[in-house]
C-alpha positions as CSV (number, residue, x, y, z in Angstrom):
1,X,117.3,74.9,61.4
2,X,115.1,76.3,58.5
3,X,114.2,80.1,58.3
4,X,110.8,80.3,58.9
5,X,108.3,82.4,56.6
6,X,107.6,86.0,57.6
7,X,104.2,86.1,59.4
8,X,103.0,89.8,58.8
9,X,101.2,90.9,62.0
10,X,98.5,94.1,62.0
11,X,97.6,95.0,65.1
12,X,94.1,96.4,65.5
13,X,93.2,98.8,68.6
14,X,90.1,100.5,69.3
15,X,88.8,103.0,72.5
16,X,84.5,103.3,71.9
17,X,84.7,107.0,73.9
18,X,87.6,109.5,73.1
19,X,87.8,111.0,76.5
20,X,91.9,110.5,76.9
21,X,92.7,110.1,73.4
22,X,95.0,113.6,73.5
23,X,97.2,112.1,76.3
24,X,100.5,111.3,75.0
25,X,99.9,107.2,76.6
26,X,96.5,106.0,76.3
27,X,94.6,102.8,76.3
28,X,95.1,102.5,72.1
29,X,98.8,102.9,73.0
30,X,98.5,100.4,75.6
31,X,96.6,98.2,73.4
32,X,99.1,98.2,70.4
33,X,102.1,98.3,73.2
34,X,100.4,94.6,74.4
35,X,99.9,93.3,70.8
36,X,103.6,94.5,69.6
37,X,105.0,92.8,73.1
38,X,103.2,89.8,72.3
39,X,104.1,89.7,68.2
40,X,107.4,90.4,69.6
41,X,107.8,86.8,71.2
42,X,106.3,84.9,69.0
43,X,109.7,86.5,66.5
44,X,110.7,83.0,66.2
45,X,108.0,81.4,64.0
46,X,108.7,84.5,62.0
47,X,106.1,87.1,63.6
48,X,106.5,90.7,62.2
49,X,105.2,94.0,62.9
50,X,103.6,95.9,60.1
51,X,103.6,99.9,60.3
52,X,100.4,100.6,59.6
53,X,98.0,101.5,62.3
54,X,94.9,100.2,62.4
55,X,93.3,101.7,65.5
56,X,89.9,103.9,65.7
57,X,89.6,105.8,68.6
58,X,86.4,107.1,69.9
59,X,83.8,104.5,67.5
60,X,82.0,101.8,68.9
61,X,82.5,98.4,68.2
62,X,78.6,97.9,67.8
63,X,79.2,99.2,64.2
64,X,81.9,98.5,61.3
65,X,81.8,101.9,60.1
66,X,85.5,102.6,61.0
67,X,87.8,104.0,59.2
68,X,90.7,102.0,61.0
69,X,89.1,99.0,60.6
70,X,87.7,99.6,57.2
71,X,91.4,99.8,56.3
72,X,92.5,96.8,57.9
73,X,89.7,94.5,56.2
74,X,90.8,96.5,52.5
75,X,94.6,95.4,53.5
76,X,93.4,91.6,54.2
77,X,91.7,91.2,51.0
78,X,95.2,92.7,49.2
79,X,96.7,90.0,51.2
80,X,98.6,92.3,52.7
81,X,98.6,90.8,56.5
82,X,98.7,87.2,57.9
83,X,97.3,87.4,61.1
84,X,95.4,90.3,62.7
85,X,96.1,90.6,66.5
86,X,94.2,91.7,69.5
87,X,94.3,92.8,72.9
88,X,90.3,91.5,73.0
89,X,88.2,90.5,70.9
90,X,85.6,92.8,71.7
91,X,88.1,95.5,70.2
92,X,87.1,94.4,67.1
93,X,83.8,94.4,67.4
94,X,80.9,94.0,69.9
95,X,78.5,91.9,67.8
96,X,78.9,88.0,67.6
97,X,77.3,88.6,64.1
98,X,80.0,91.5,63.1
99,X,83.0,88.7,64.7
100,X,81.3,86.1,62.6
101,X,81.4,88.1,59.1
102,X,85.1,89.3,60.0
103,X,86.5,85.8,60.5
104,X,85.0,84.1,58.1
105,X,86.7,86.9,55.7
106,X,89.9,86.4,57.2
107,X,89.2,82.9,56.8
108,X,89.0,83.1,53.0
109,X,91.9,85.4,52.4
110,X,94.0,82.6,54.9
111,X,94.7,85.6,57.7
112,X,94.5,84.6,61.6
113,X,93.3,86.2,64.2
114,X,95.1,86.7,67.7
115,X,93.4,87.8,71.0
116,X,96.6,87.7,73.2
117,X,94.8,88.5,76.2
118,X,91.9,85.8,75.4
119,X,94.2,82.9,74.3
120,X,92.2,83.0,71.1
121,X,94.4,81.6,67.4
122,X,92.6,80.9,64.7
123,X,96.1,79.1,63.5
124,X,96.4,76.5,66.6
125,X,93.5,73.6,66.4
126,X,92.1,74.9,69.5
127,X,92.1,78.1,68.3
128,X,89.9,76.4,65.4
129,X,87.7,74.4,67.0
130,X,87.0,78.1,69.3
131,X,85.8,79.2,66.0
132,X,83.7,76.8,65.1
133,X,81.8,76.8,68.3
134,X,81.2,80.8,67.9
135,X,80.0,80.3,64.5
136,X,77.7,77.7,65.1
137,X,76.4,79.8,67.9
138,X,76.2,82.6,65.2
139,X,74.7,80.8,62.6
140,X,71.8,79.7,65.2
141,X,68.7,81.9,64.8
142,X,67.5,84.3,67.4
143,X,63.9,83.8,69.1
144,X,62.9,86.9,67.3
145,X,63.7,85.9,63.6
């Protein structure tokens, strides 16, 4: 059997309102707890955890102005990640527009994307074809444009 490549995995979490970010468990914990557990079984097509955190706890996902995420997209153009995972997609952001910018940015710098929770991978072909569909969408104009 060959040794697969190593698949460096960030994990990105994000809480819009920071009521509960002081407990010692909260939902970012969950969040990255999920996308670790998740990483974790896919160890056998050569999945791996990187230590940085990328989380942002109490920002919205209407806006990119995050310092987590700001930091994630920097480390994906230094081709330091392979596939950025979720617990949702809306963690990443609430705007199909936002979503459409993101992937087509992980897209060029040849980084997936995960939702575990959503069953969304940009590397499977349905996980492709998923894209496609949200980009057409987001490439449509609005009424009011």
């Amino acid at each position: 059997m060959e040794p697969r490549d190593r698949i460096r995995c960030a994990v990105y979490a994000r809480k819009s309102s920071e009521e509960g970010l002081s407990q010692s468990f909260n939902s970012l914990h969950a969040q990255r707890e999920y996308c670790e557990a998740y990483i974790k079984s896919q160890g056998g097509e050569g999945w791996t955890v990187v230590r940085q955190r990328y989380e942002d706890g109490g920002f919205s996902g209407a806006s990119m102005a995050r310092p987590g995420l700001e930091r994630l997209l920097a480390d994906i153009d230094a081709k330091l990640i392979d596939a950025v995972v979720v617990y949702k997609v809306d963690r990443l952001t609430r705007s199909l527009a936002d979503f459409a910018r993101i992937l087509e940015r992980l897209d060029k710098q040849g980084t997936a994307f995960v939702s575990v929770t959503q069953a969304f991978n940009t590397n499977t072909s349905m996980g492709r074809l998923t894209l496609n569909v949200l980009l057409s969408f987001a490439q449509t104009p609005s009424s009011g444009s």
